[in-house]
N, C-alpha and C positions, 0 to 999 in steps of 0.2 A: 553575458556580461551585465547585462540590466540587472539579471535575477542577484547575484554577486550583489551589486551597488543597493538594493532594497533590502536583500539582508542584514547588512551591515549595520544601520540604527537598532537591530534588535540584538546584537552580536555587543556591540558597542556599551548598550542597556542592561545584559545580564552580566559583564564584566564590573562597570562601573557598582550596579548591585552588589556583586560578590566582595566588590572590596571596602564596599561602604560600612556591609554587613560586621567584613571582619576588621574596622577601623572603632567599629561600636562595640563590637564585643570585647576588643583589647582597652578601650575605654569602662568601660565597667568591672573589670577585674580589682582594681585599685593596687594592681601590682607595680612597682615604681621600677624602671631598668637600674641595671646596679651600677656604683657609680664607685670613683675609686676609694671613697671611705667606707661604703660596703662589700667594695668586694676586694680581699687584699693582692688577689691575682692581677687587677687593674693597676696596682701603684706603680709607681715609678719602680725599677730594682733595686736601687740605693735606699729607699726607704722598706724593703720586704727585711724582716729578720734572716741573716743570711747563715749565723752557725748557731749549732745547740749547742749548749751549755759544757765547758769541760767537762765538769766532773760526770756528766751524763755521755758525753763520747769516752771515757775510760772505764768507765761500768758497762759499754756494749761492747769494748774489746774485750775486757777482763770475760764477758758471759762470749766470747765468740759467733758476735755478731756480724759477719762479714759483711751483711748489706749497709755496713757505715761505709767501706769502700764505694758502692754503689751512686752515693750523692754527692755530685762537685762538691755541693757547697757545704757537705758536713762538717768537714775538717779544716783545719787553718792552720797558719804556725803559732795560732794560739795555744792552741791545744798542744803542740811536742812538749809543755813540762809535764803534763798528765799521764798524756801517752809515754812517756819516759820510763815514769813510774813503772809502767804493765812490766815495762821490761826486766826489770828487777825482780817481779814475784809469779809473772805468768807460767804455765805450763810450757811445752813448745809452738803446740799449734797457735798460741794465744799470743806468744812473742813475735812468732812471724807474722799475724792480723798486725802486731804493734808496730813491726818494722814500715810492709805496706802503708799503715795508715801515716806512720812520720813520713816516709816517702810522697803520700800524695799532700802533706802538708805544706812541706816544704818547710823553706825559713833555714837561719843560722842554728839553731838551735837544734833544728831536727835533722841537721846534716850535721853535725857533730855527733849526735846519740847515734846515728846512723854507722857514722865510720867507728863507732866502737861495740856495735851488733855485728861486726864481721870479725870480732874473735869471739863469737859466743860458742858454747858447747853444740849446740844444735847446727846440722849441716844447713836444714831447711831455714834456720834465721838466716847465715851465716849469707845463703846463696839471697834468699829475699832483698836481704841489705846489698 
């Protein structure tokens, strides 16, 4: 037990070093922690940009980009006058991205375009809607 209690000041001595060491070294770096006007992950959510741009979510379903489904926050009910549009001139596969994508929008708007995707020609709109 003695042995124990006399090692202890030199146990105690290289800890305290070790972090002294690395309290200096993070001090010379001159790297500053991020803060929430540098880092936009930190803001609040109400202040993050929450949807892209219409006419850029109807150019990713027009080119059949399914991974707009992928992200809550791409689509809005902003977007069903855009997405509307697809519907009018898309292929089928592209009509049925359009339905999807008014579906996770939501809104008045995109449940009205919606209940009239289910008289479309295509079975696969018809059933997406």
């Amino acid at each position: 037990m003695n042995r124990t209690l006399a090692t202890l000041p030199a146990v105690l001595a290289a800890a305290l070093t070790l972090t002294l060491g690395a309290c200096e070294q993070q001090a010379t770096t001159n790297e500053t922690p991020p803060t929430r006007e540098t880092d936009p992950s930190r803001q609040p959510e109400e202040a993050r940009p929450m949807t892209a741009p219409t006419a850029q979510i109807a150019d990713r379903i027009k080119a059949n980009d399914w991974s707009v489904l992928d992200d809550p926050s791409a689509v809005t009910p902003d977007h069903a006058p855009a997405i509307a549009t697809v519907l009018e001139t898309g292929d089928d596969q592209t009509r049925e991205l359009a339905v999807l994508a008014l579906e996770k929008a939501g809104g008045a708007e995109a449940k009205a375009t919606l209940y009239k995707s289910l008289d479309d020609e295509a079975d696969m709109v018809r059933a997406a809607a």
